[in-house]
TORMI-202629 format. One record per residue (C-alpha): residue in three letters; x, y, z; residue number from 1. Coordinates in steps of 0.2 Angstrom, whole numbers, plus 2048, in hexadecimal, padded with zeros to 3 digits. Each point is the difference from the previous one (the first is absolute). Last residue first. Example, Ala and Ser with C-alpha at 12.3 -4.5 7.8 and 13.67 -1.06 7.14 Angstrom:
<pts>
PT residu  c1  c2  c3 num
PT    SER 844 7FB 824   2
PT    ALA 7FA 7EF 803   1
</pts>
This chain:
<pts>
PT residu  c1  c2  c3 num
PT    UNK 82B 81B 76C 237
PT    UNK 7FA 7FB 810 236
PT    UNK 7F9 7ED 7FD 235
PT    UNK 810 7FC 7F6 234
PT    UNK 80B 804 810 233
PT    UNK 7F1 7F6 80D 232
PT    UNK 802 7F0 7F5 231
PT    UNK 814 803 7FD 230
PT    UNK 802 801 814 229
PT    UNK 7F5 7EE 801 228
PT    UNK 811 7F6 7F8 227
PT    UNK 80C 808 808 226
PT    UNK 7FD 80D 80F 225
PT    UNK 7F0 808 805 224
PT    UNK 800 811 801 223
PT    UNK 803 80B 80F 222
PT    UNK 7F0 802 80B 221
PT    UNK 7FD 812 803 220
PT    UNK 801 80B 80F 219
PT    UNK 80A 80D 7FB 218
PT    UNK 7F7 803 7F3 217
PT    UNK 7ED 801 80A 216
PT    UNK 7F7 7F3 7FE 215
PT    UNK 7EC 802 7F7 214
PT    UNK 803 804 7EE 213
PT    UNK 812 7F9 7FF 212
PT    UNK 7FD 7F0 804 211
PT    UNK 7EF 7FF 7F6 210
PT    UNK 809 805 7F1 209
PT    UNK 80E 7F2 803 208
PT    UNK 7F0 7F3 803 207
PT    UNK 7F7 805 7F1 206
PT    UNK 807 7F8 7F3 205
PT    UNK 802 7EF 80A 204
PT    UNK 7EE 7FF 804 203
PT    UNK 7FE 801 7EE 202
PT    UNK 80A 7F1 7F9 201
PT    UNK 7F6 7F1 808 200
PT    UNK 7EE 807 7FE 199
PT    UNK 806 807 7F0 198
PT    UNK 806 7ED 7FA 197
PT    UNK 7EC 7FA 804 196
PT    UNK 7FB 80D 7F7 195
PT    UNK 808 7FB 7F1 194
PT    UNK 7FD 7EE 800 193
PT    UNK 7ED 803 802 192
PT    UNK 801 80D 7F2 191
PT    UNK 7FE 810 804 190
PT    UNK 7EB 806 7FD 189
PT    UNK 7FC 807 813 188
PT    UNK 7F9 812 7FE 187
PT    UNK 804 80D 80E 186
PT    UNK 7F6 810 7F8 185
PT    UNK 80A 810 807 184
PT    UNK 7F1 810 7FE 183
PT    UNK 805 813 801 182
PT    UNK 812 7FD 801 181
PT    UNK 80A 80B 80A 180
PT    UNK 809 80D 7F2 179
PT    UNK 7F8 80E 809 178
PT    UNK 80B 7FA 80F 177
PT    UNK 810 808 7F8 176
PT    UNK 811 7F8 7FE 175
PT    UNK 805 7FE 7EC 174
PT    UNK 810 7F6 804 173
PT    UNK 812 7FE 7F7 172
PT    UNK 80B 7F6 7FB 171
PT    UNK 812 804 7F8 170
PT    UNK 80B 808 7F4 169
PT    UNK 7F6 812 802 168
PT    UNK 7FD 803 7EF 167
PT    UNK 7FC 7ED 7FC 166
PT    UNK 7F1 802 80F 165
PT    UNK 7FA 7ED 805 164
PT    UNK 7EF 801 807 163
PT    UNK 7F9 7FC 812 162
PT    UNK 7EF 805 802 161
PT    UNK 7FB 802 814 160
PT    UNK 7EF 801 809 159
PT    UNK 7FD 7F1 803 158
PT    UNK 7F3 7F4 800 157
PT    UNK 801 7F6 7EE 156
PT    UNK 814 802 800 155
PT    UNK 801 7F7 80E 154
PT    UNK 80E 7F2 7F7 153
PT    UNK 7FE 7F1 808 152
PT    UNK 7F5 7F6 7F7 151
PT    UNK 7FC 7FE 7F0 150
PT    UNK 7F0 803 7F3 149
PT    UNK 7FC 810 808 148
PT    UNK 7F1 808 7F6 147
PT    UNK 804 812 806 146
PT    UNK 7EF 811 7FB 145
PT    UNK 804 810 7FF 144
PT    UNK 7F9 80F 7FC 143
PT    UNK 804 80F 7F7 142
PT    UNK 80F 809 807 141
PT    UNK 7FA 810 810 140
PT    UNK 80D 810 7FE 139
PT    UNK 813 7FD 804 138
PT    UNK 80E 80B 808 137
PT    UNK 80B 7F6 7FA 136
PT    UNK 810 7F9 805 135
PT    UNK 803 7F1 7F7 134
PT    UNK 7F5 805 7F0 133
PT    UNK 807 812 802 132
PT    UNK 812 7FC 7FB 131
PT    UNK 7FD 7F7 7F2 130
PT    UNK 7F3 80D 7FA 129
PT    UNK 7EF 7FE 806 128
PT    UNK 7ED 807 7F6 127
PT    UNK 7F5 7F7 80D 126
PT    UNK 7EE 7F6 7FC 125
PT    UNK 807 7F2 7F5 124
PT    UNK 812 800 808 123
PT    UNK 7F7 7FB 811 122
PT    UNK 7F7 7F2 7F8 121
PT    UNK 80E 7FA 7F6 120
PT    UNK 80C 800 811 119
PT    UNK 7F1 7F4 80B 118
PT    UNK 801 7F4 7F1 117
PT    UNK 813 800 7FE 116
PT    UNK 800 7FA 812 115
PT    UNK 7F3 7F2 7FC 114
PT    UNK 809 7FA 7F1 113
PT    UNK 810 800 80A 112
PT    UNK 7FB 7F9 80E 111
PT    UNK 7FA 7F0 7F9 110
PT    UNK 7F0 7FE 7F4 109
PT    UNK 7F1 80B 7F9 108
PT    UNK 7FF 814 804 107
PT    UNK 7EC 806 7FB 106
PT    UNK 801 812 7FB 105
PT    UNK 7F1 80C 801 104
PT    UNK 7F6 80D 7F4 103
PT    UNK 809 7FE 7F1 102
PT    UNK 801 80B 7F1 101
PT    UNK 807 7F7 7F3 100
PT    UNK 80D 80B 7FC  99
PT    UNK 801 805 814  98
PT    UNK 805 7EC 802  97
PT    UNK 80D 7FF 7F2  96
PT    UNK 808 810 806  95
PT    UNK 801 7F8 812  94
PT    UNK 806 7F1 7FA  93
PT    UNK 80F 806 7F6  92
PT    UNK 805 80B 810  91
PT    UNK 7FF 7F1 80B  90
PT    UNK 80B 7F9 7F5  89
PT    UNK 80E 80B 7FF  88
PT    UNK 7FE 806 812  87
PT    UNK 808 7EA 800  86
PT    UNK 7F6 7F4 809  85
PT    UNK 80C 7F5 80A  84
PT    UNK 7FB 7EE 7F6  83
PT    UNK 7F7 806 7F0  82
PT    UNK 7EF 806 7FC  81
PT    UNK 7FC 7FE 7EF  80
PT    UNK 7EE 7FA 801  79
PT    UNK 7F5 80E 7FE  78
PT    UNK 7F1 7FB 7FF  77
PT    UNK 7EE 80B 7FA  76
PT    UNK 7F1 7FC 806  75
PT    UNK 7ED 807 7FF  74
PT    UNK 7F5 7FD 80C  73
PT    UNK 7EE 7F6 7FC  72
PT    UNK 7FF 7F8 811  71
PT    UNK 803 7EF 7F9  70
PT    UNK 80F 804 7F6  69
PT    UNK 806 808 80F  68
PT    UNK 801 7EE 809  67
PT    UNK 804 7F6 7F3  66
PT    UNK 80F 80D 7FE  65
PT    UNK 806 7FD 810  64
PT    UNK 7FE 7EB 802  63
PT    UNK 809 800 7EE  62
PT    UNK 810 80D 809  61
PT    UNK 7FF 7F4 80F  60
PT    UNK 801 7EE 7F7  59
PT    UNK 812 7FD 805  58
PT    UNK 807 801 7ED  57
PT    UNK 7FB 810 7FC  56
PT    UNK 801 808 810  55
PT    UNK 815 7F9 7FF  54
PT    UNK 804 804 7EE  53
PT    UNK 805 812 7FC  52
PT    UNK 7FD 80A 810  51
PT    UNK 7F0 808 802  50
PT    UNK 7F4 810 802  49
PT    UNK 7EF 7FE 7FC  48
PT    UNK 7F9 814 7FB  47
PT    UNK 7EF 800 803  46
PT    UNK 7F0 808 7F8  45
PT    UNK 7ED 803 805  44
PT    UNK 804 807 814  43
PT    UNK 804 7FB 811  42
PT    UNK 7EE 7FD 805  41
PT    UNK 801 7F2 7F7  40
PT    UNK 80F 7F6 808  39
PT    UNK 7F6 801 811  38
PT    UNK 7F1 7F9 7FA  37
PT    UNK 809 7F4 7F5  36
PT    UNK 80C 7F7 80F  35
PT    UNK 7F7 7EF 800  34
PT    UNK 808 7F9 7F1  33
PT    UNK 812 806 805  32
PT    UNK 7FE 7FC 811  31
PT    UNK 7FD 7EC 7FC  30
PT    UNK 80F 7F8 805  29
PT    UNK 802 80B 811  28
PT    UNK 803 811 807  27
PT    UNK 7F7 811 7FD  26
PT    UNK 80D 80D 809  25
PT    UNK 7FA 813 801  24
PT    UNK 80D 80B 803  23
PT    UNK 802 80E 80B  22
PT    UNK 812 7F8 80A  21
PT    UNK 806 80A 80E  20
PT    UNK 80C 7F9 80E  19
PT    UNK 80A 809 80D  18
PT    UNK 810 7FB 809  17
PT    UNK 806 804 812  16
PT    UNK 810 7F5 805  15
PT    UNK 7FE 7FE 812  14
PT    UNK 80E 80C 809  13
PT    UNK 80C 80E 7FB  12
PT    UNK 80F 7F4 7FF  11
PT    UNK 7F5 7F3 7F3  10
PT    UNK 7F3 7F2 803   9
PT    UNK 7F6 7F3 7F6   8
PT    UNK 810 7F5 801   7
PT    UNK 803 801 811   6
PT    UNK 7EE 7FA 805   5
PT    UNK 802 7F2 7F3   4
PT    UNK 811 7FA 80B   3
PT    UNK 7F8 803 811   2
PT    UNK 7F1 7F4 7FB   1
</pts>
C-alpha cells in the first residue's frame, strides 16, 4: 500500500490531477447501425477520413457508409492519410472538404486517421498558417465524429491532433478542446485473431505512458532489462 501511496505523490503533497472529457461514447458491435439519430442531426454531407487500406479491409469504412447511405447523407472519402499525418495532407483534405461543402468529418482507423480528422475540421472553419495551426487562436471546426478500429491510441476522446510539421523537422500537436469529438462510435469488426493480439500487445503500449502520467520522475520504475526492455522501448517510440 505504501509503495502506490508513493507513487501518486510528489514534494508538495498528493499529486492533484483533473479530468475533462465532453464526448459522447456509443460502444459495442452494433453502434454504428444504431447511432442515426445522432449522425443526422450533424448535417446532409460527410467527409470520411482514412488511411489507405486498414477501414477498407476491417469492415468499418462499409459499416459507415451503410449507415449514411441509409440516412440520405452525402459522402465524400478521403483515403490518403498516411502514418504521422503530414500539414501537407491535412491541407489537401481540407480543400477537398470545403470544395464539396461538408458539414462534418467522420475519422475511420488508428490514431492517425482520427488525429487527422480532428485537424481537417479545424482547418475547414480557420484560415492557419503553419505557425498558427499549432498555436491558434482557433474559432469552432465542423464536427466530428471517431470510428476507432484499434485500441490504444485516445485519439477518439482527446483533445490533441498530433501532426508531423516538415518545416519544423519534427511532430507536432494541434492542442485545443474544440477539437473534442462530438460523437466516438466503439465498433468491434477486428478480426478474432487480431484482437486477440491487441489484447496482448496494448497493455504493453500503455504501461510507459501510464508511468509517467501518474509518478512523479524521480520516482519512476527503470526499464526492464533484456528481453521485456525491448517490449516497453518499442512501445514508447
Amino acid at each position: 500500500m505504501d509503495r502506490k501511496l508513493n507513487c501518486l505523490c510528489c514534494e508538495g503533497g498528493i499529486f492533484m490531477f483533473t479530468y475533462y472529457m465532453p464526448t459522447k461514447v456509443f460502444f459495442g458491435k452494433a453502434c454504428v447501425a444504431q447511432s442515426g439519430e445522432v449522425l443526422a442531426d450533424l448535417g446532409r454531407k460527410a467527409l470520411l477520413v482514412t488511411g489507405r487500406h486498414s477501414a477498407k479491409v476491417n469492415g468499418s469504412q462499409a459499416a459507415v457508409v451503410e449507415k449514411l447511405d441509409e440516412l440520405g447523407i452525402s459522402w465524400f472519402l478521403f483515403d490518403e492519410v498516411e502514418n504521422n499525418p503530414s500539414v501537407a495532407t491535412i491541407r489537401k483534405a481540407a480543400a477537398f472538404a470545403s470544395e464539396k461543402g461538408v458539414d462534418f468529418v467522420i475519422g475511420i482507423g488508428g490514431g492517425s486517421p482520427m488525429d487527422a480528422a480532428k485537424a481537417i475540421a479545424l482547418v475547414c472553419t480557420n484560415e492557419l498558417d503553419d505557425e498558427q495551426l499549432f498555436t491558434g487562436p482557433y474559432g469552432k471546426p465542423l464536427p466530428i465524429v471517431a470510428v476507432p478500429t484499434t485500441a490504444g491510441t485516445g485519439s477518439e476522446v482527446t483533445k490533441v491532433s498530433v501532426l508531423t510539421n516538415p518545416k519544423a523537422g519534427t511532430k507536432q500537436s494541434i492542442n485545443t478542446p474544440l477539437i473534442f469529438r462530438r460523437m466516438p462510435l466503439w465498433i468491434r469488426l477486428l478480426r478474432k485473431a487480431s484482437l486477440k493480439r491487441l489484447r496482448l500487445i496494448r497493455p504493453l503500449m500503455l504501461c510507459p505512458t501510464l508511468s509517467k502520467a501518474i509518478c512523479p520522475r524521480h520516482r519512476r520504475p527503470r526499464a526492464m532489462s533484456g528481453r521485456k526492455r525491448l517490449c516497453v522501448s518499442s512501445a514508447s517510440t
